[in-house]
N, CA and C atoms as an extended XYZ file, in Angstrom:
540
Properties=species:S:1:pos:R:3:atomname:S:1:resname:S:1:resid:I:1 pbc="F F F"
N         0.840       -1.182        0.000 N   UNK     1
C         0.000        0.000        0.000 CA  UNK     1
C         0.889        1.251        0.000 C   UNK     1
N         0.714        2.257       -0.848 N   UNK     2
C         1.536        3.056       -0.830 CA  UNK     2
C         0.943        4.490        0.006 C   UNK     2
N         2.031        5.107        0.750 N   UNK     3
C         1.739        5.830        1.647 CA  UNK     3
C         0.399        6.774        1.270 C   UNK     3
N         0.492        7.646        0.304 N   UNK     4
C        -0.664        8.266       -0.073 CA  UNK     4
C        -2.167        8.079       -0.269 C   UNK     4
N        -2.290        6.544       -0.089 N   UNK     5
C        -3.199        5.992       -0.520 CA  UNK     5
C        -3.843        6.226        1.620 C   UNK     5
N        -4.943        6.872        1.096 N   UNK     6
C        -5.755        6.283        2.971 CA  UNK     6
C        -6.810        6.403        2.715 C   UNK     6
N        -7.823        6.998        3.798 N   UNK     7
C        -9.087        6.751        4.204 CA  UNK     7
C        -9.931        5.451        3.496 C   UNK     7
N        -9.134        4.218        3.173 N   UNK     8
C        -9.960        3.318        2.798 CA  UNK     8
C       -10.820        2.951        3.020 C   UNK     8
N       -12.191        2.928        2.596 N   UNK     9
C       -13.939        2.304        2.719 CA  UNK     9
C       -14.004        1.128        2.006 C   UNK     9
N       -13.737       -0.328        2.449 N   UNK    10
C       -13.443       -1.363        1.802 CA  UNK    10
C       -15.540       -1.587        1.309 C   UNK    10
N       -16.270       -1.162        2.411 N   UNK    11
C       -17.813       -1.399        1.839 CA  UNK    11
C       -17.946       -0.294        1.261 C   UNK    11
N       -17.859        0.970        0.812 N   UNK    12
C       -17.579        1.739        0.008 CA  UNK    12
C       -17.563        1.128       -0.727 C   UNK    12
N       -16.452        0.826       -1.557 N   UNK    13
C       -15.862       -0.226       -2.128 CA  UNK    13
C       -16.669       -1.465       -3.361 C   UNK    13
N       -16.908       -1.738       -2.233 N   UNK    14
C       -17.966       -3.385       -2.421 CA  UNK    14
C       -19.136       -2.833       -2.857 C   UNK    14
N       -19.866       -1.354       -2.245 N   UNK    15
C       -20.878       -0.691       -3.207 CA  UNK    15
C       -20.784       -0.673       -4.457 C   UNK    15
N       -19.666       -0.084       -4.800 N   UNK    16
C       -19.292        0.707       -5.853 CA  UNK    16
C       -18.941       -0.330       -6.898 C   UNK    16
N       -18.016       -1.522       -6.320 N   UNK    17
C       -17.973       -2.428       -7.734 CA  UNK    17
C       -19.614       -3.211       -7.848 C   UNK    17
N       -19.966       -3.100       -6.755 N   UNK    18
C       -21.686       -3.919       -7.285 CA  UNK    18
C       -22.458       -3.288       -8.304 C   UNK    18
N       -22.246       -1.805       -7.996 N   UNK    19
C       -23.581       -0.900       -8.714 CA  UNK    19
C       -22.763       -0.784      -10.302 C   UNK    19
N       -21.440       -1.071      -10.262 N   UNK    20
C       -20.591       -1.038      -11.846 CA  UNK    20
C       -21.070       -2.210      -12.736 C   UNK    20
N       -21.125       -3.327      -12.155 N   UNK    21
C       -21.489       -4.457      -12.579 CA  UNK    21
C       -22.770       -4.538      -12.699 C   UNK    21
N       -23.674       -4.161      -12.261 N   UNK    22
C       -25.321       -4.384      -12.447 CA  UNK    22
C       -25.604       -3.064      -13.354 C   UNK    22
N       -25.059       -1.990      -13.277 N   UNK    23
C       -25.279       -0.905      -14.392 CA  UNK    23
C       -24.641       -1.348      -15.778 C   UNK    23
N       -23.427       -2.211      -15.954 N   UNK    24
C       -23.253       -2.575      -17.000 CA  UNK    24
C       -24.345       -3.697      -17.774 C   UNK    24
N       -24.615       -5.059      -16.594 N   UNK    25
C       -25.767       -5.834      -16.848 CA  UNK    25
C       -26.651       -5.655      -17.850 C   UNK    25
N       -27.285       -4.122      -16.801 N   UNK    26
C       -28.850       -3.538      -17.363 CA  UNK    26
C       -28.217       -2.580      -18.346 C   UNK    26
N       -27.437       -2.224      -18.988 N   UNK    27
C       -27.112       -1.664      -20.206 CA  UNK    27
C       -27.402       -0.217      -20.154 C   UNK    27
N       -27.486       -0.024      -18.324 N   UNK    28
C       -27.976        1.869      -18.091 CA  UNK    28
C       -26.874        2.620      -18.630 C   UNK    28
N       -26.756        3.636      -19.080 N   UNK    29
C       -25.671        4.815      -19.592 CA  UNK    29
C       -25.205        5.024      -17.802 C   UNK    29
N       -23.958        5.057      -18.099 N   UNK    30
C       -23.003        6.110      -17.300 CA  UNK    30
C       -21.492        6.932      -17.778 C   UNK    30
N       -21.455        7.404      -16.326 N   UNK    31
C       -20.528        8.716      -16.586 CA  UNK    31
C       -20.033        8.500      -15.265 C   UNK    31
N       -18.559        7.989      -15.528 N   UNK    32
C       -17.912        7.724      -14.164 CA  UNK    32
C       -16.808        9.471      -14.508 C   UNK    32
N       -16.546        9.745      -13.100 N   UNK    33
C       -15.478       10.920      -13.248 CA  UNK    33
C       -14.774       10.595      -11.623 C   UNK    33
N       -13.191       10.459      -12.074 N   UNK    34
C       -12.327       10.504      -11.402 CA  UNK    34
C       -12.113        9.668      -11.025 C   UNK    34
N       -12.577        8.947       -9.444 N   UNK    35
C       -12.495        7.653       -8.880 CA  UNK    35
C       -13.533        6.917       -9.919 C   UNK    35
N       -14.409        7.099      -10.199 N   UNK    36
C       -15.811        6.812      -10.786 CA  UNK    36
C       -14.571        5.715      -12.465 C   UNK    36
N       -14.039        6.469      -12.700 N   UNK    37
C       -12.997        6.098      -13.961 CA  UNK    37
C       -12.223        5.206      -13.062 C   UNK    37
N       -11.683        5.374      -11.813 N   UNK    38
C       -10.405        3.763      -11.419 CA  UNK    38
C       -11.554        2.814      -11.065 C   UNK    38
N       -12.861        3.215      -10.591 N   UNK    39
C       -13.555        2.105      -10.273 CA  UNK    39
C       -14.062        0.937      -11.113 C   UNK    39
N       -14.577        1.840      -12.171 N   UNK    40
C       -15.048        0.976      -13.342 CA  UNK    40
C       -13.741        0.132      -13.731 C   UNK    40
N       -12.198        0.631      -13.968 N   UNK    41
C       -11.259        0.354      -14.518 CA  UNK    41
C       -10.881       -1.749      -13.777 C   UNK    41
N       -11.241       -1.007      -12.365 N   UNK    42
C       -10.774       -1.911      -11.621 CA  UNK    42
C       -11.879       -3.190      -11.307 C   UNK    42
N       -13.168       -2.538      -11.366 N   UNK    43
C       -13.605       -3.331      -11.461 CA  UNK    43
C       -14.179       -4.398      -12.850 C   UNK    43
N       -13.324       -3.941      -13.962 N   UNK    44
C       -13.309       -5.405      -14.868 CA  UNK    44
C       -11.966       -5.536      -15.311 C   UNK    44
N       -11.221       -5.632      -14.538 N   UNK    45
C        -9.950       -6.154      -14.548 CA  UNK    45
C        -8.665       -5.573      -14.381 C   UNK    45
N        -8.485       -4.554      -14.375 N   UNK    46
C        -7.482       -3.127      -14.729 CA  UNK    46
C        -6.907       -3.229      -13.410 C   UNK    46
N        -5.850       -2.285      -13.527 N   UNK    47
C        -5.339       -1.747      -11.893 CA  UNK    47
C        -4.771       -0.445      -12.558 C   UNK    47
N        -4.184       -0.229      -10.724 N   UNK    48
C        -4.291        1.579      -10.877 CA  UNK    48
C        -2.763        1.919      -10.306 C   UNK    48
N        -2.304        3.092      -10.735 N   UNK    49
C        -1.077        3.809      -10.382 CA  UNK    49
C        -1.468        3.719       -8.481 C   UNK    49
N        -1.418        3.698       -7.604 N   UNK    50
C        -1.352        4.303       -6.435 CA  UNK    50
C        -0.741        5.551       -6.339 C   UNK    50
N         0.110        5.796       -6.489 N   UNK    51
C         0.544        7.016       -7.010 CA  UNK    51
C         1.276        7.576       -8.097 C   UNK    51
N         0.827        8.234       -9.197 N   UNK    52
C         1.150        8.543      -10.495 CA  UNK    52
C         2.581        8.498      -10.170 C   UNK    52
N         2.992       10.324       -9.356 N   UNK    53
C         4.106       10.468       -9.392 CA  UNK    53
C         5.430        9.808       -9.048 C   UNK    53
N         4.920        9.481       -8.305 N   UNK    54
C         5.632        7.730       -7.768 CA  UNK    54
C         5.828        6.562       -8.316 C   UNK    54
N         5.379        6.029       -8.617 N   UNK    55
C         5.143        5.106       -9.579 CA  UNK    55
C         5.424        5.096      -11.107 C   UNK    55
N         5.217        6.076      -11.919 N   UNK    56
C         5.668        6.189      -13.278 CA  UNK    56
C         6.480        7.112      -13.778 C   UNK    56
N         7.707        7.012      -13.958 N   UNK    57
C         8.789        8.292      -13.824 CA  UNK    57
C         8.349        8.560      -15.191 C   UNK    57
N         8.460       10.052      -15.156 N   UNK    58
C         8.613       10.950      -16.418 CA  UNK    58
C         7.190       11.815      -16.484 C   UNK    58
N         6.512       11.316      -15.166 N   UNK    59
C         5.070       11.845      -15.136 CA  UNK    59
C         4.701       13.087      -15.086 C   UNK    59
N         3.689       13.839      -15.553 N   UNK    60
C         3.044       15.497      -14.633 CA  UNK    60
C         2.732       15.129      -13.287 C   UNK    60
N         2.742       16.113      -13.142 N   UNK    61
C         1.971       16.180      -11.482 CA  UNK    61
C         0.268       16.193      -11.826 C   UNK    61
N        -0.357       15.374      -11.573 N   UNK    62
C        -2.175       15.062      -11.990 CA  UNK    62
C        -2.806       15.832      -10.581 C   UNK    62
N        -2.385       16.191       -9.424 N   UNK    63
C        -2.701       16.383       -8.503 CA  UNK    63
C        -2.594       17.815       -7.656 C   UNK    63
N        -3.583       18.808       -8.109 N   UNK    64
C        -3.667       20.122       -7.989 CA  UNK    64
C        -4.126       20.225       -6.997 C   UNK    64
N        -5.055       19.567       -6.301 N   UNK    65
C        -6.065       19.776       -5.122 CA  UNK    65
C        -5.516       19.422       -3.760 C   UNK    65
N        -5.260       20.150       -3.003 N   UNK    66
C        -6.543       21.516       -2.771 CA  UNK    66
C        -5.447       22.668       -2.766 C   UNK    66
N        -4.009       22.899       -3.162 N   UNK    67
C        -3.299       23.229       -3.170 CA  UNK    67
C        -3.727       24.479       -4.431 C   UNK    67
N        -4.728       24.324       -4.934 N   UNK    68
C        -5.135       25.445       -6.640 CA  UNK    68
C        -6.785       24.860       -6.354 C   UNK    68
N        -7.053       26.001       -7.128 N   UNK    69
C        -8.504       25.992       -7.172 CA  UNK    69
C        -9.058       24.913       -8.151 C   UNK    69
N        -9.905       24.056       -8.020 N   UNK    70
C       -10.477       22.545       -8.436 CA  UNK    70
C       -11.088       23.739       -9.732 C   UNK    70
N       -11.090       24.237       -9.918 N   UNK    71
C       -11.578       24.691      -12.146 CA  UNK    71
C       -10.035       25.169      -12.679 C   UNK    71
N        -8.767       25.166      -11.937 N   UNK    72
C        -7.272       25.282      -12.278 CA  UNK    72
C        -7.082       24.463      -13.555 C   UNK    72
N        -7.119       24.430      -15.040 N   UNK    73
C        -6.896       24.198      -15.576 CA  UNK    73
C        -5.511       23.450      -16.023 C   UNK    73
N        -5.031       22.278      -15.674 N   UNK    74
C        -3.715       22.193      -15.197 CA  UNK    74
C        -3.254       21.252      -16.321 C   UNK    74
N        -3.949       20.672      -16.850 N   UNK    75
C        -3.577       20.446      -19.170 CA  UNK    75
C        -4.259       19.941      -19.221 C   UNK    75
N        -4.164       20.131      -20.902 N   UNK    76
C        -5.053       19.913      -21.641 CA  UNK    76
C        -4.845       17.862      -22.116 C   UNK    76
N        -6.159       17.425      -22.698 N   UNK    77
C        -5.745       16.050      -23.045 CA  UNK    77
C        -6.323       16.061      -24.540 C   UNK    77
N        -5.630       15.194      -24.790 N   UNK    78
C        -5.794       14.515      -26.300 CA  UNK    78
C        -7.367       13.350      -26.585 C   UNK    78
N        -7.634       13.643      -27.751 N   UNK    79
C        -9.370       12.810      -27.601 CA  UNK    79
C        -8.695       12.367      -28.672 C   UNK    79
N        -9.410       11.163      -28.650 N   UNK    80
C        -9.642       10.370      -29.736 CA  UNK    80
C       -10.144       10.400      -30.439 C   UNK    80
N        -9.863       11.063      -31.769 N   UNK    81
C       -10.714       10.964      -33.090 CA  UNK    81
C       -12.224        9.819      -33.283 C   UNK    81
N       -11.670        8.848      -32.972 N   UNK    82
C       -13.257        7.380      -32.907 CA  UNK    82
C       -13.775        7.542      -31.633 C   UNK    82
N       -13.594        8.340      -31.282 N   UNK    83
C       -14.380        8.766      -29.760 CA  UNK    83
C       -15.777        9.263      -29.490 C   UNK    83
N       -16.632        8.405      -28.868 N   UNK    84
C       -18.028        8.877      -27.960 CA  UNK    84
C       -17.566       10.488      -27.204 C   UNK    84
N       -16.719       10.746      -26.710 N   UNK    85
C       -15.880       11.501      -26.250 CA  UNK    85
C       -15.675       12.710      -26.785 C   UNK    85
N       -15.133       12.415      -27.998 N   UNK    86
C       -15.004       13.271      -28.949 CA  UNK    86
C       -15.827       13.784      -29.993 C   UNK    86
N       -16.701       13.039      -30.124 N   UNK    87
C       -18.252       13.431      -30.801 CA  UNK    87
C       -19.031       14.414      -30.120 C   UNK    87
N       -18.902       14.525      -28.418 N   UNK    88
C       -19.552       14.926      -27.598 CA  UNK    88
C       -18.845       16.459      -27.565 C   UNK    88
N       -17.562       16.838      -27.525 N   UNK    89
C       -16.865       17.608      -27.330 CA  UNK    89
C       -16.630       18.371      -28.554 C   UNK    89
N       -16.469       17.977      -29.684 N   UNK    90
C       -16.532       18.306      -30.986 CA  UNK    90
C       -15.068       18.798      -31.573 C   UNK    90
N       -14.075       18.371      -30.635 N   UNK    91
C       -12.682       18.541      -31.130 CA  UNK    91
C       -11.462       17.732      -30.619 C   UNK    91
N       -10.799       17.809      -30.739 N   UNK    92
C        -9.467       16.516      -30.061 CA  UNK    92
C        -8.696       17.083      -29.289 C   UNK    92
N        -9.019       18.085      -28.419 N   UNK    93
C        -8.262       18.598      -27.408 CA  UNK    93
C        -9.370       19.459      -26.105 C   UNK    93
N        -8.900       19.232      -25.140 N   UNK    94
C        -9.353       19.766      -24.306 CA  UNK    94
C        -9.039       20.044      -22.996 C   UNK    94
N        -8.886       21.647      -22.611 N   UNK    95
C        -8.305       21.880      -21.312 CA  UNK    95
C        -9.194       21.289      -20.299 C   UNK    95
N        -8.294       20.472      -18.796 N   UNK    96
C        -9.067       19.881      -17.712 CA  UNK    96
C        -8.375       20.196      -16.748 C   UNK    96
N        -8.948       20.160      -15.560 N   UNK    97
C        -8.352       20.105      -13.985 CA  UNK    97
C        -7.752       18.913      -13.756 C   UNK    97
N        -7.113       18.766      -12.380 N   UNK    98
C        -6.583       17.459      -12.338 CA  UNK    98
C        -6.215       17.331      -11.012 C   UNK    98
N        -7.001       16.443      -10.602 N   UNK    99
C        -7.481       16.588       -8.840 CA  UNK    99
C        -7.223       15.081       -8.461 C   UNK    99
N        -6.060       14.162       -9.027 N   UNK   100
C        -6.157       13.091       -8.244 CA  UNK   100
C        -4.502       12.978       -8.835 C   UNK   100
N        -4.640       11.556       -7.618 N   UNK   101
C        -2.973       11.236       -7.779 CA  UNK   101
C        -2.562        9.690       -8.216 C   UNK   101
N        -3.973        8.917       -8.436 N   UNK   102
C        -4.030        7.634       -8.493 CA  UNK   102
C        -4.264        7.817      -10.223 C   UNK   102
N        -4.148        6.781      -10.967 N   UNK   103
C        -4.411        6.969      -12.335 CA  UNK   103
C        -4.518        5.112      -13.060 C   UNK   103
N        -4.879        4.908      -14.194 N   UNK   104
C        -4.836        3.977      -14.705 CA  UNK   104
C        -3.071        3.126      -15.123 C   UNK   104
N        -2.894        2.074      -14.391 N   UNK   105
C        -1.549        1.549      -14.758 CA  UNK   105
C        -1.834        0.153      -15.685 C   UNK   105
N        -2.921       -0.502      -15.549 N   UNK   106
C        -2.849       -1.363      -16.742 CA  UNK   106
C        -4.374       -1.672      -16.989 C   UNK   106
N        -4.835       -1.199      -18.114 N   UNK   107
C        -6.325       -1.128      -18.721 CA  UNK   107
C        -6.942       -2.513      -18.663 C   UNK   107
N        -8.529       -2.146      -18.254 N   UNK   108
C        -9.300       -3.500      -18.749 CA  UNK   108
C        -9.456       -4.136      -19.807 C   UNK   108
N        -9.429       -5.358      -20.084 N   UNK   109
C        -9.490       -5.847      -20.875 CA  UNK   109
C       -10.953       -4.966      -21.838 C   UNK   109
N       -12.051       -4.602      -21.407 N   UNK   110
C       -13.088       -4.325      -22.022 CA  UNK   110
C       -13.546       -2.681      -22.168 C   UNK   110
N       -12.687       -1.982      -21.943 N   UNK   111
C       -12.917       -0.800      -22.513 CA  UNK   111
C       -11.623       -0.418      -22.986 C   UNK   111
N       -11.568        0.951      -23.509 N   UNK   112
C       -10.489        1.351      -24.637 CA  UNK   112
C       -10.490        3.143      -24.214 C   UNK   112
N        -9.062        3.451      -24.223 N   UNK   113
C        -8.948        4.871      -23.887 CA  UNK   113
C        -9.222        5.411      -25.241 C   UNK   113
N        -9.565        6.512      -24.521 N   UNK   114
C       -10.039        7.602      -25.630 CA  UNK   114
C        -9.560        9.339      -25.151 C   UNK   114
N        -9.006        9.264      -24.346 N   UNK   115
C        -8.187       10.665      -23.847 CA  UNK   115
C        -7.129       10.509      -23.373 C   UNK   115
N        -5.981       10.909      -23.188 N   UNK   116
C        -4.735       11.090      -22.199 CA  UNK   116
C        -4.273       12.422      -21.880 C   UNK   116
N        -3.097       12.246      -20.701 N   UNK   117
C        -2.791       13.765      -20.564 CA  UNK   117
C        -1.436       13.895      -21.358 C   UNK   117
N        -0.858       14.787      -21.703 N   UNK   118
C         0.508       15.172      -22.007 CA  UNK   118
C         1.491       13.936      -21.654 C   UNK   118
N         1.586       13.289      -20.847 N   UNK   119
C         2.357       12.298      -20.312 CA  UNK   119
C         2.251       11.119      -20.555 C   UNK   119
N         1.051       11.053      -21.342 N   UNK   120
C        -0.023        9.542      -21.898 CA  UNK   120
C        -0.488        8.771      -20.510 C   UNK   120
N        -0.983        9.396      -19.428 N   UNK   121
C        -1.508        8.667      -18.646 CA  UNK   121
C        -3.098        8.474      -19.139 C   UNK   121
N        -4.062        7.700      -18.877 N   UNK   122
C        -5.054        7.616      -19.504 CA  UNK   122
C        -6.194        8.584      -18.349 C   UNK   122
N        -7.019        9.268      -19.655 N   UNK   123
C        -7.743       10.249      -18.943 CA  UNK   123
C        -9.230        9.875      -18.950 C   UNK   123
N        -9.409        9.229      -20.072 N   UNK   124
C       -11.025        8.992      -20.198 CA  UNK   124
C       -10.767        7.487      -20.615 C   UNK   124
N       -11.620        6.575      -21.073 N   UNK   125
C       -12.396        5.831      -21.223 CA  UNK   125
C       -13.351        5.443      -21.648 C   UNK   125
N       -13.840        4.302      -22.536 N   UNK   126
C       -15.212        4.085      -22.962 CA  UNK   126
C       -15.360        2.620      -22.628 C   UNK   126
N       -16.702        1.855      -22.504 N   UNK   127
C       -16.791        0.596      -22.739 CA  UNK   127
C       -16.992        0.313      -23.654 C   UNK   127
N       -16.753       -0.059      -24.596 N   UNK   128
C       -17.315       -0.288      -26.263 CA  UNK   128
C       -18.470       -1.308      -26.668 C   UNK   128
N       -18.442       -2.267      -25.712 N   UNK   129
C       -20.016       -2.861      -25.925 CA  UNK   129
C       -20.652       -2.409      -25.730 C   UNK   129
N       -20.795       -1.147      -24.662 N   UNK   130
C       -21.554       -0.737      -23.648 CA  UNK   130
C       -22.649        0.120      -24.381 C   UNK   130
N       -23.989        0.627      -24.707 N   UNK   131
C       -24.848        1.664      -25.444 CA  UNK   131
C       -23.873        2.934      -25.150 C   UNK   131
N       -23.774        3.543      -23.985 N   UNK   132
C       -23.435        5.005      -22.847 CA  UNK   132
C       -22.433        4.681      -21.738 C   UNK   132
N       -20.898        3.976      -22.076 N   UNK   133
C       -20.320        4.013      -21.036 CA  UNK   133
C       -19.540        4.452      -21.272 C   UNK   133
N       -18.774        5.677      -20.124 N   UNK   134
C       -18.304        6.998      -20.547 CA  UNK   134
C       -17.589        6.961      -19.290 C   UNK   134
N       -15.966        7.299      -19.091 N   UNK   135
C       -15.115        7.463      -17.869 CA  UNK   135
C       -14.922        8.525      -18.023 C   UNK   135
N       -14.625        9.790      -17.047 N   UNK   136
C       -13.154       10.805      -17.442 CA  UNK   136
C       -12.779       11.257      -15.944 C   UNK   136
N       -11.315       11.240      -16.384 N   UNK   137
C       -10.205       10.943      -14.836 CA  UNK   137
C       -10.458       12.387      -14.264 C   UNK   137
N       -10.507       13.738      -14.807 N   UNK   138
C       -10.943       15.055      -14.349 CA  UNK   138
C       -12.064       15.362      -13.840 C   UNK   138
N       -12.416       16.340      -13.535 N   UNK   139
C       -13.853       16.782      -12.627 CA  UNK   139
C       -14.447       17.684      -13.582 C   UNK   139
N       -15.344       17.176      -14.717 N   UNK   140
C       -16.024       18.113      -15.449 CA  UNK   140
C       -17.420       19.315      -14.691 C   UNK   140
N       -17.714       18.596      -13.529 N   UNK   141
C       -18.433       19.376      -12.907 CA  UNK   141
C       -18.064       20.668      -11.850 C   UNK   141
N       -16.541       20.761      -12.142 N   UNK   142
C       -15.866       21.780      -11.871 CA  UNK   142
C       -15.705       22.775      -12.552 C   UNK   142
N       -15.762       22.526      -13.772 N   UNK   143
C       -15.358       23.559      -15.324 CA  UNK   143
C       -17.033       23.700      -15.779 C   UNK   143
N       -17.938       24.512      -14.623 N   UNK   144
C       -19.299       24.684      -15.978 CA  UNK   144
C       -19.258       25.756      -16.793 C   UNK   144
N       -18.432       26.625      -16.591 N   UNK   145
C       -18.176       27.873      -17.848 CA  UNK   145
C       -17.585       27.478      -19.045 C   UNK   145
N       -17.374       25.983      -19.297 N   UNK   146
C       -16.509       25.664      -20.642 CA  UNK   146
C       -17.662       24.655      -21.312 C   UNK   146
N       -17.784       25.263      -22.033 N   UNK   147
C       -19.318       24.079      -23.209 CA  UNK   147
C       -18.769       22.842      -23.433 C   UNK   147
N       -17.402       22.624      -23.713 N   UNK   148
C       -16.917       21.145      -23.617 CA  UNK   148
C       -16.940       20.440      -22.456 C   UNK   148
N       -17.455       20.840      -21.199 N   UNK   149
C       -17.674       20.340      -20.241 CA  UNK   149
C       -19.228       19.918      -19.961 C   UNK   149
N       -19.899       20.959      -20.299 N   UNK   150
C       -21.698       21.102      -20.604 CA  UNK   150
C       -21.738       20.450      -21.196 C   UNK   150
N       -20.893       19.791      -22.477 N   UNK   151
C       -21.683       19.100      -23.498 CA  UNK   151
C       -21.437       17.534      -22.924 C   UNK   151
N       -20.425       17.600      -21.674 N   UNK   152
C       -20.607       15.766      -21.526 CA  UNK   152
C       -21.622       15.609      -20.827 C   UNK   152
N       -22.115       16.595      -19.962 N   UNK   153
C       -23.100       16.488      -18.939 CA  UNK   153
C       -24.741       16.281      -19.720 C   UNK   153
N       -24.730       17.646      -21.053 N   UNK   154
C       -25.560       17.070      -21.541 CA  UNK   154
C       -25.974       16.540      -22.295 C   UNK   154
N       -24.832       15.353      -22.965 N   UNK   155
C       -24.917       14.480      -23.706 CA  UNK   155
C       -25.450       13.128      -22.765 C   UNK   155
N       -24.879       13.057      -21.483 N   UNK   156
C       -24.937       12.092      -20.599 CA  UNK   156
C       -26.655       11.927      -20.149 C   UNK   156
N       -27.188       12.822      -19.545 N   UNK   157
C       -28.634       13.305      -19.142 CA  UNK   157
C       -29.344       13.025      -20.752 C   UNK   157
N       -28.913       13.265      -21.787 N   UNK   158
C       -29.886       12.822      -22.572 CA  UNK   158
C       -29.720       11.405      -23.359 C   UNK   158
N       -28.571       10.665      -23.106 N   UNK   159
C       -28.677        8.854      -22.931 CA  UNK   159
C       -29.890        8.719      -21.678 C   UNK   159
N       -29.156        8.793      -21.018 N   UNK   160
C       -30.190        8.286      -19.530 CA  UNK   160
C       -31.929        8.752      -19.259 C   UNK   160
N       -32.042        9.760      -19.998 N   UNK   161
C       -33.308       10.029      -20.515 CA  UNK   161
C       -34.111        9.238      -21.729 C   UNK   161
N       -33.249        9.013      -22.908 N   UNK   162
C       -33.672        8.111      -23.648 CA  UNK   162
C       -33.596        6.693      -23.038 C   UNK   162
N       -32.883        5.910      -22.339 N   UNK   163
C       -33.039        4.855      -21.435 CA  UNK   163
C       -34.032        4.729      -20.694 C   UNK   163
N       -34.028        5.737      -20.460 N   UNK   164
C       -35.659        5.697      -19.006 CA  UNK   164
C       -36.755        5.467      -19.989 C   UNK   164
N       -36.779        6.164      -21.275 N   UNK   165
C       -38.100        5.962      -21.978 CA  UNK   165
C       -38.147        4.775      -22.911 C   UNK   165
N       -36.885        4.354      -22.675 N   UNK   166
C       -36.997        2.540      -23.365 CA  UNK   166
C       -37.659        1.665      -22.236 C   UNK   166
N       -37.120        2.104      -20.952 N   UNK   167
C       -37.230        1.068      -19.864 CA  UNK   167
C       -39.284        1.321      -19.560 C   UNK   167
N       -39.652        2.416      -19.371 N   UNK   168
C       -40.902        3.000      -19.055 CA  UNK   168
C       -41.642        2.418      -20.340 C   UNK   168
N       -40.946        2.253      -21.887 N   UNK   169
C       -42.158        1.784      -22.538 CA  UNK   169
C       -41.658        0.221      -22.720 C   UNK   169
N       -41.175       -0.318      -22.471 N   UNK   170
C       -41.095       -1.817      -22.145 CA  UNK   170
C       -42.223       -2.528      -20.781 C   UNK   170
N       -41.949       -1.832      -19.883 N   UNK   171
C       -42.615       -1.774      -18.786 CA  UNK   171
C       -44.706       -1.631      -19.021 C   UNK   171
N       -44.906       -0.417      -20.164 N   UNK   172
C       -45.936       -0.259      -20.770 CA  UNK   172
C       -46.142       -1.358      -21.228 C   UNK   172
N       -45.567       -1.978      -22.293 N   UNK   173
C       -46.326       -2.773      -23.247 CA  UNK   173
C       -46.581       -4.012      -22.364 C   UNK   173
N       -45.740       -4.532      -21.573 N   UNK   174
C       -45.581       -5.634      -20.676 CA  UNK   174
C       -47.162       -5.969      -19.556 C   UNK   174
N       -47.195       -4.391      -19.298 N   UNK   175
C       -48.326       -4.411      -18.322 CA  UNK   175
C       -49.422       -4.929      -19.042 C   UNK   175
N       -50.526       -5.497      -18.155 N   UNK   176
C       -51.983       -5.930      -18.508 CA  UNK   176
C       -52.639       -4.835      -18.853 C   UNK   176
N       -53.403       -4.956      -20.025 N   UNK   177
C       -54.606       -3.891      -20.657 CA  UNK   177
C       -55.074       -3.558      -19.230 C   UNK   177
N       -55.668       -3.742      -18.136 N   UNK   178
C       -56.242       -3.228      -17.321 CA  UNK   178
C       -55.770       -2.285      -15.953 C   UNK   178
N       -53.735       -2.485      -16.641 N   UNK   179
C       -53.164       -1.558      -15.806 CA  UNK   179
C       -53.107       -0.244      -16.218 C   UNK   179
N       -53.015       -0.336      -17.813 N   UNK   180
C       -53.093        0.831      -18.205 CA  UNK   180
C       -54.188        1.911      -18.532 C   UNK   180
């Protein structure tokens, strides 16, 4: 365990890989950000830097907080042209914050990066079977004055809206003529 690593919530934890695995199941859209990105990572197979700077020489520093203000723009990352990501954003670059110190050290077998930072640590993520599964290692809900940030939020809200109205008219047709 490396020193930086604390306040561990092992049922935390055990939440968090349950609700990854049953949201993938049911084929709901998500939008993991930050831990939300090592969780998913880790929970289908991946592991994680414990600490970037530590761990992978030649690295940036990923870890601004609380030392700079969490919308500190601290670089920009690279998108992936075949990117959910990049469809959403509408260009292959984009300035982000960078509020953690843990990062992706060896990818899941079942999703595929689609962002990095300057250093090629991996920043985002997709599941590719997945309809709406969407990682990113930054805090987009920190940056709402930048439309490339608005647009993941409301690209995300309108999967999960169209989901609800698949799930609500499945649910319809299913019911007995006399429920409806």
């Amino acid at each position: 365990m490396h020193p930086l690593v604390d306040e561990i919530d092992l049922d935390r934890d055990r939440v968090e890989i349950h609700l990854v695995k049953r949201v993938i199941e049911n084929g709901m859209p998500f939008l993991g950000i930050c831990r939300g990105l090592q969780m998913i990572n880790v929970t289908l197979g991946g592991t994680l830097y414990e600490d970037i700077l530590d761990q992978r020489p030649g690295s940036l520093r990923h870890q601004y907080y609380p030392d700079w203000p969490r919308d500190y723009l601290a670089h920009d990352v690279r998108i992936e042209t075949n990117s959910r990501l990049h469809k959403i954003v509408g260009h292959g670059e984009a300035p982000v914050n960078s509020l953690h110190h843990q990062g992706i050290r060896q990818l899941a077998p079942s999703v595929r990066p689609t962002a990095y930072a300057p250093d090629g640590v991996i920043e985002a993520i997709e599941l590719s079977s997945h309809p709406y599964g969407l990682a990113v290692q930054w805090h987009p809900e920190w940056l709402p004055a930048h439309p490339s940030m608005q647009a993941i939020f409301r690209d995300f809200v309108a999967a999960a809206s169209d989901w609800s109205e698949r799930q609500r008219g499945d649910v319809q047709r299913e019911a007995p003529d006399y429920v409806q």
